[in-house]
BASEZA-988531 format. One record per residue (C-alpha): residue in three letters; x, y, z. Coordinates in steps of 0.2 Angstrom, whole numbers, plus 5000, padded with zeros to 4 digits. Each point is the difference from the previous one (the first is absolute). Layout:
BASEZA-988531
ALAXYZ ...
***
This chain:
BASEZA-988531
UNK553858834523 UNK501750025003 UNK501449885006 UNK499450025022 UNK499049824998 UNK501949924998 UNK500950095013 UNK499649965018 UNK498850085012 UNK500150055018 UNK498350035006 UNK499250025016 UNK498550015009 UNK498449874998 UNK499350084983 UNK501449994987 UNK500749845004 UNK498149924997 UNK500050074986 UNK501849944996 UNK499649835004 UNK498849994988 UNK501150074986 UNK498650144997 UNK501450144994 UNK499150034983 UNK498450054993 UNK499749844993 UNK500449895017 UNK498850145010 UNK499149915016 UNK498650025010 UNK500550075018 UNK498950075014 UNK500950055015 UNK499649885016 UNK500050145014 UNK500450205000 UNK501649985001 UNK500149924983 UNK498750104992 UNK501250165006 UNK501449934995 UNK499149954981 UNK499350204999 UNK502050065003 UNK500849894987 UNK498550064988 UNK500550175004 UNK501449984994 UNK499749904988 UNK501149845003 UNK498349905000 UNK498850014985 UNK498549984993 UNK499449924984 UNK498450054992 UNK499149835006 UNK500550085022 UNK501249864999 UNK502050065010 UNK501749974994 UNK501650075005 UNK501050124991 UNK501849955004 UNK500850154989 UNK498950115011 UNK500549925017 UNK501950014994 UNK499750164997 UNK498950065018 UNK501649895008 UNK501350114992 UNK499250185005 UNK499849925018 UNK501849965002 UNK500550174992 UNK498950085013 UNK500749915014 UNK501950034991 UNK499650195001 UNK499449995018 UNK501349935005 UNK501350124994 UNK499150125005 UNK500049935018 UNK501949984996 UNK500450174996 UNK498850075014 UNK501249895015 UNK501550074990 UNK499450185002 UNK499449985020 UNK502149915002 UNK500750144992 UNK499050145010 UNK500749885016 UNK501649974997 UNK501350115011 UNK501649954991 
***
C-alpha cells in the first residue's frame, strides 16, 4: 500500500464516502455493501469498472485509494485537454473574424 491512506481524500458521490466512513480502504478492513436502490448499484458496477472498488476473495468491497487518485488524475487531464482545445478552437474562430 502506498502512502494515499495519509494524504486527504476528496470523494464524491453516495458509494465512496460509505465506504470512507467506514475506513474499508484496504483488503483487510473490506465490508459488506449492497446497493440500496439502481442508482447505487450503477454507480457501485462503475467504480468496479474501474477498479476504485474491490473485491476480496470472501465478496467483501474496499476502496482502493491509489486507484481513485489515479481515475481523478486522468479525469482532470481530460478535462485540462478539452478545455485547451476549446481554447485554441475560439482563438482560431477570432482570428478568422478579426478585420484589423
Amino acid at each position: 500500500m502506498s502512502d494515499a491512506h495519509l494524504r486527504p481524500h476528496r470523494v464524491r458521490g453516495t458509494i465512496a464516502p460509505y465506504f470512507m466512513d467506514r475506513h474499508a480502504i484496504g483488503p483487510d478492513d473490506a465490508i459488506d455493501f449492497v446497493p440500496r436502490n439502481p442508482a447505487e448499484a450503477k454507480a457501485l458496477a462503475a467504480l468496479v469498472a474501474d477498479g476504485v472498488v474491490r473485491a476480496t476473495p470472501a465478496r467483501k468491497l474496499w476502496f482502493d485509494l491509489d486507484r481513485h487518485a489515479a481515475a481523478e488524475t486522468r479525469r482532470a487531464q481530460t478535462r485540462a485537454m478539452i478545455g485547451i482545445a476549446i481554447s485554441v478552437l475560439i482563438a482560431a474562430i477570432a482570428v478568422l473574424f478579426y478585420r484589423g
